[in-house]
Structures are given as structure tokens and as C-alpha cells.
C-alpha positions as CSV (number, residue, x, y, z in Angstrom):
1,X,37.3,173.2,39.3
2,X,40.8,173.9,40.5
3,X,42.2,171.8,43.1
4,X,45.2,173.3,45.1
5,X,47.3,170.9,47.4
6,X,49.1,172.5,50.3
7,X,52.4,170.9,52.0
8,X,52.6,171.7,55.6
9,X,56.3,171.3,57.7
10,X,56.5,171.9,60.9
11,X,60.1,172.8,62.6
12,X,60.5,171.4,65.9
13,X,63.5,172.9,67.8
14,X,66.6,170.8,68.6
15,X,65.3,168.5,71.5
16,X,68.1,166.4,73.7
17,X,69.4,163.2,73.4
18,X,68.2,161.0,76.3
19,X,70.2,157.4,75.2
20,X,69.9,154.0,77.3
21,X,72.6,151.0,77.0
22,X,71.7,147.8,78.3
23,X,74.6,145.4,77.2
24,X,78.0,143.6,78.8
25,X,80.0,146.4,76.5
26,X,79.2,148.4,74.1
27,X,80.4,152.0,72.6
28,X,78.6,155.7,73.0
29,X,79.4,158.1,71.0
30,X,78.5,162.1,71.5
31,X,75.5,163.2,69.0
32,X,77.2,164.0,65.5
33,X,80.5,162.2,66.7
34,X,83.2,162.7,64.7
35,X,81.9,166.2,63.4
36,X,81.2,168.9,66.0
37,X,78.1,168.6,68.6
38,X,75.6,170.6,68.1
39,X,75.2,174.1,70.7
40,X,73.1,174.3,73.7
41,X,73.0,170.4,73.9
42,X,71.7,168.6,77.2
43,X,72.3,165.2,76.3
44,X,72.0,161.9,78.7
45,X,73.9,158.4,78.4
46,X,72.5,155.7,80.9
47,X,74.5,152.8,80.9
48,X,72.8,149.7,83.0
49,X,74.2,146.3,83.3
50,X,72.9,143.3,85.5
51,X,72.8,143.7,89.0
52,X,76.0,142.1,91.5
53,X,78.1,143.7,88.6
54,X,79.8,147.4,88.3
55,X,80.8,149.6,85.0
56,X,84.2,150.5,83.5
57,X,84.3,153.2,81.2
58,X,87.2,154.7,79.6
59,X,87.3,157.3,76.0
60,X,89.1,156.5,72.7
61,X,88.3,160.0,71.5
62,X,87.5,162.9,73.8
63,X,87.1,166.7,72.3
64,X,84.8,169.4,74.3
65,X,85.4,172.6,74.3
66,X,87.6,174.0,77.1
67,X,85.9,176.7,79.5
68,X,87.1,178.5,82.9
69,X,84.9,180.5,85.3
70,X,86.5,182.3,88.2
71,X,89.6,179.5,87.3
72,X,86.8,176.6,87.7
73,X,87.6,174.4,84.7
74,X,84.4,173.0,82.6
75,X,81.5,175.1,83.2
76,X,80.3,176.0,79.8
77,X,80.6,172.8,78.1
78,X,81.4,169.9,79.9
79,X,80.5,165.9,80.1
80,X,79.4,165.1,83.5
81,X,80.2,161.2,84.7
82,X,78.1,160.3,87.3
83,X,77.5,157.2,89.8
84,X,74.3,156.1,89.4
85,X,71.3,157.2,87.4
86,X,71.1,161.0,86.4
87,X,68.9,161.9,89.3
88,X,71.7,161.2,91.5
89,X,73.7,163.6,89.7
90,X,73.9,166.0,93.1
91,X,75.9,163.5,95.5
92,X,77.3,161.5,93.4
93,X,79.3,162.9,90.4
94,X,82.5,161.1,89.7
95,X,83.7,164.5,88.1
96,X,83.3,166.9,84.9
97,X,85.3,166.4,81.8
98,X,86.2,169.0,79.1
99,X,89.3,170.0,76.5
100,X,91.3,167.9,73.9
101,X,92.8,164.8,75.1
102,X,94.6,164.6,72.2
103,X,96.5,167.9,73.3
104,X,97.0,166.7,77.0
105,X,94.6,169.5,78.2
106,X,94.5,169.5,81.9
107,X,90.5,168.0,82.8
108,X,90.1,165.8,79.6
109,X,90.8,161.9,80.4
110,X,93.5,160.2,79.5
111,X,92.3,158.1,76.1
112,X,92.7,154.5,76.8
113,X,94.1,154.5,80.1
114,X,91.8,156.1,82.8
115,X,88.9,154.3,83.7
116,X,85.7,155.4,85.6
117,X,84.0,152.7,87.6
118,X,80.5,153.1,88.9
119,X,80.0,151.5,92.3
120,X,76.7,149.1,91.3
121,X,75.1,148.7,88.4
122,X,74.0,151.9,86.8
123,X,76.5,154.9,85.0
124,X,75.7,157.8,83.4
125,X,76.8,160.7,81.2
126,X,75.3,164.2,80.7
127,X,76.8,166.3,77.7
128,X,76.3,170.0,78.0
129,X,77.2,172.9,76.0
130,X,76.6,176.5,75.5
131,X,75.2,178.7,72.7
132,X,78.5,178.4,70.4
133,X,81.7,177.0,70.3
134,X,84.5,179.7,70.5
135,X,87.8,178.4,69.6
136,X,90.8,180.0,71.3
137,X,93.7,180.1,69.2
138,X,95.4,176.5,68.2
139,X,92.4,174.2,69.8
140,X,90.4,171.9,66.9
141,X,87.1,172.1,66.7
142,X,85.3,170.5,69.6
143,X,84.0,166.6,68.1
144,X,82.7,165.6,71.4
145,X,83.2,161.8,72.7
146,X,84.1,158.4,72.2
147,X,83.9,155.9,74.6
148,X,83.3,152.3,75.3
149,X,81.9,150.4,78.8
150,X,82.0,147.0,79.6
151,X,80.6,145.1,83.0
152,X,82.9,143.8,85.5
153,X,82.1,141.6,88.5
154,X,82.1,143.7,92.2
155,X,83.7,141.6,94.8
156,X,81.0,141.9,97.5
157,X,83.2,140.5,99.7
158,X,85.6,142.6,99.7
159,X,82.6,145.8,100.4
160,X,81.5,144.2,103.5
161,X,84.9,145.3,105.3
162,X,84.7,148.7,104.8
163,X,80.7,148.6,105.7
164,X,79.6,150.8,108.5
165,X,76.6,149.7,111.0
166,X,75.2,151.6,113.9
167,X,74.3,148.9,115.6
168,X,74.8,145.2,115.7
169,X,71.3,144.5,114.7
170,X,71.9,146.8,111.3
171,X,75.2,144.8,110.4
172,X,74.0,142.6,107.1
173,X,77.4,141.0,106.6
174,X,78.9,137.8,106.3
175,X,79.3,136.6,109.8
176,X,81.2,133.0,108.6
177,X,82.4,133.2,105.0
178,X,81.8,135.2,102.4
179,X,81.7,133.9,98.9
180,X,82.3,136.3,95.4
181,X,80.9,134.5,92.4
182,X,80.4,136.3,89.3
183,X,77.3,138.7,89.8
184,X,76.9,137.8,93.0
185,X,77.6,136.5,96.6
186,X,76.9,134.1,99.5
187,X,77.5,133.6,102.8
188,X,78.6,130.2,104.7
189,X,79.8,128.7,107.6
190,X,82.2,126.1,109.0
191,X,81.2,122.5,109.0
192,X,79.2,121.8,111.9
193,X,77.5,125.2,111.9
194,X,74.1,126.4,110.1
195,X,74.2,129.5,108.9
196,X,71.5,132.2,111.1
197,X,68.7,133.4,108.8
């Protein structure tokens, strides 16, 4: 009796990087970051901190290739920043991002220095790219992203006065005082008074 053993491998095709950060700070880093990212990449970041606070991001290393259609920088490959979860990619987009920072290309961030805030509590990313990575002439090969986030308290406060209401019966502010306190916010009055549910 001869008994033959068979080894089976299955290939599965590249699938994207969906990634969720729940910390006060912490570091992302693009898929295969410091070598180059991998083509025809859809890759997600979702950054969520406690709610009462906001997110500021800002890159120590920023690398994607550089693309133009119709003069329309960062259509190819790009990272996408946007204000909220990814859903919410449509309305609110804080902007795309592509090129060598290091080089002072035009729609890469400034490393260390720019920051991008979300508004509440949730930020995220989306990395795309196209089927290669051509190089034109004097540009390194494309490494992707660094970057780091940390929470930061929003001054709720300070939202109400630029708060539009319809009507009177809409208007959810502070009528008395408002008071910011780290993650949060109340409202109070002078003494004397008792504050309206």
C-alpha cells in the first residue's frame, strides 16, 4: 500500500487594510511603511477617541506618489483625510494628500507642523493607489505615511456661538453660563436662578 500526502495552498488576492485606533495618541503607519505600498491599495485608518474630545493629526514621514488629471493634483494615488467616519467621506473630506514632503511638493503636508483636526470624536484616513508606481524623473520611490494623533479637549463653549437655530424652540445652548471641562460641558446660572430643564 502506498500512501501519497497532498499539500493544498490556496492564494488569496491582496485584500485592504481596514485599521481602527482607539487610544489618547498613538502612530499609523501606511501598509509596508518604510518600504513602498503595495498597488491598487484601498486602505482605511479610523481613529476614535472619547466623546466631548476632537483629533489632531499631523505626519512625520509623508511619500505618495504624485499624480495630475486635467491639472487636478492627487487622483491616482492619494490619502484622503476625512471628518468623521469613512461613510462621511462625500461632505466632509478635510482634503487629499499626495507627493514627497520631503521635497516640498505642492499637496503633501508639511511634516511636523500642519495639523488636521476632526470636529468630534472620530477621524479617518483612506489610502489609494493605482496599478503601479511610475516614477517621474528625480522623485524616490513612493514609502507611503507616517503619522501620529493624539486627543484634545473641544471647547463646547466656544461652538455654541457660532450655532445656528431656526427657531427659538431649536436653540440648545447655554442660556446662563457655559462651562468647558475636559471632555465635556455644563450649563449654569447666576445665584438666585435655577437653571430651565
Amino acid at each position: 500500500v502506498i500512501l501519497i500526502f497532498a499539500t493544498l495552498q490556496l492564494y488569496a488576492p491582496c485584500s485592504a487594510v481596514d485599521l481602527t485606533y482607539n487610544g489618547n495618541f498613538g502612530v499609523l503607519k501606511s501598509p509596508n511603511f518604510p518600504e513602498t505600498y503595495e498597488n491598487n491599495a484601498d486602505d482605511t485608518f479610523t481613529i476614535t477617541v472619547p466623546k466631548g474630545y476632537k483629533i489632531v493629526l499631523y505626519f512625520s514621514a509623508f511619500n505618495i506618489e504624485e499624480s495630475f488629471v486635467d491639472s487636478v493634483p492627487c487622483v491616482l494615488d492619494y490619502l484622503e483625510i476625512i471628518d468623521g467616519p469613512i461613510a462621511a467621506s462625500a461632505n466632509h473630506s478635510i482634503g487629499r494628500l499626495c507627493g514627497d514632503s520631503s521635497q516640498g511638493r505642492p499637496a503633501a503636508p508639511l511634516l511636523w507642523k500642519q495639523r488636521f483636526e476632526s470636529t468630534d470624536n472620530t477621524l479617518s484616513l483612506r489610502m489609494v493607489s493605482d496599478f503601479s508606481n511610475e516614477l517621474s524623473s528625480g522623485q524616490s520611490a513612493p514609502t507611503g505615511f507616517r503619522a501620529h494623533y493624539f486627543k484634545q479637549d473641544r471647547n463646547e463653549c466656544v461652538e455654541q456661538r457660532s450655532m445656528k437655530f431656526s427657531t427659538l424652540e431649536d436653540d440648545t445652548t447655554c442660556k446662563g453660563y457655559c462651562n468647558n471641562y475636559p471632555g465635556g460641558y455644563y450649563c449654569s446660572c447666576d445665584p438666585g436662578y435655577t437653571l430651565h430643564a
